[in-house]
N, C-alpha and C positions, 0 to 999 in steps of 0.2 A: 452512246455505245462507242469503243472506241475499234479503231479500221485494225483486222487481222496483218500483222506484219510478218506472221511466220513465212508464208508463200517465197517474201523479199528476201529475207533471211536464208533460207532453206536454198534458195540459189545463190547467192552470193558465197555460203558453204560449197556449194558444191562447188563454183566455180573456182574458191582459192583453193579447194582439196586438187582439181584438175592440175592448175597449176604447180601445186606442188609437187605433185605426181610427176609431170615433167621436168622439172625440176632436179626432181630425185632420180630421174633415168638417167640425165644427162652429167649427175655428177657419178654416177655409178659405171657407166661408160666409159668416163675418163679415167677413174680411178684403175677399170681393168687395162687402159690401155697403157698405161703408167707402170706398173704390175708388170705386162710384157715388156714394156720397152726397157726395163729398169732390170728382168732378167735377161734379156738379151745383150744387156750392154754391159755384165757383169760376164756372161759367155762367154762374147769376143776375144777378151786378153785370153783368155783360156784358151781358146780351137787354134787362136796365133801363135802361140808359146810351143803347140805341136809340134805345128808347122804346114797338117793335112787337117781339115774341118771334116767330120765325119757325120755329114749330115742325112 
């Protein structure tokens, strides 16, 4: 009879899903913070050209 390897298998899934998971936060993270930085720095030349930032 041969030994059940689903158990091995079934964890090893989960654990690369975990990882992924992590993974996928941290590049989702970046990306908002990318997003912000990226309108903010398109802004700038704008609220200076006023001359008053009207924040």
């Amino acid at each position: 009879m041969k030994p059940n390897k689903t158990p091995r298998k079934h964890a090893a899934f989960a654990s690369s899903r975990r990882q992924k998971r992590k993974w996928m936060t941290a590049v989702a993270c970046m990306a908002v913070l990318v997003a912000f930085g990226t309108i903010w720095a398109l802004m700038m030349p704008a609220a200076t050209l006023e001359g008053e930032a009207h924040w």
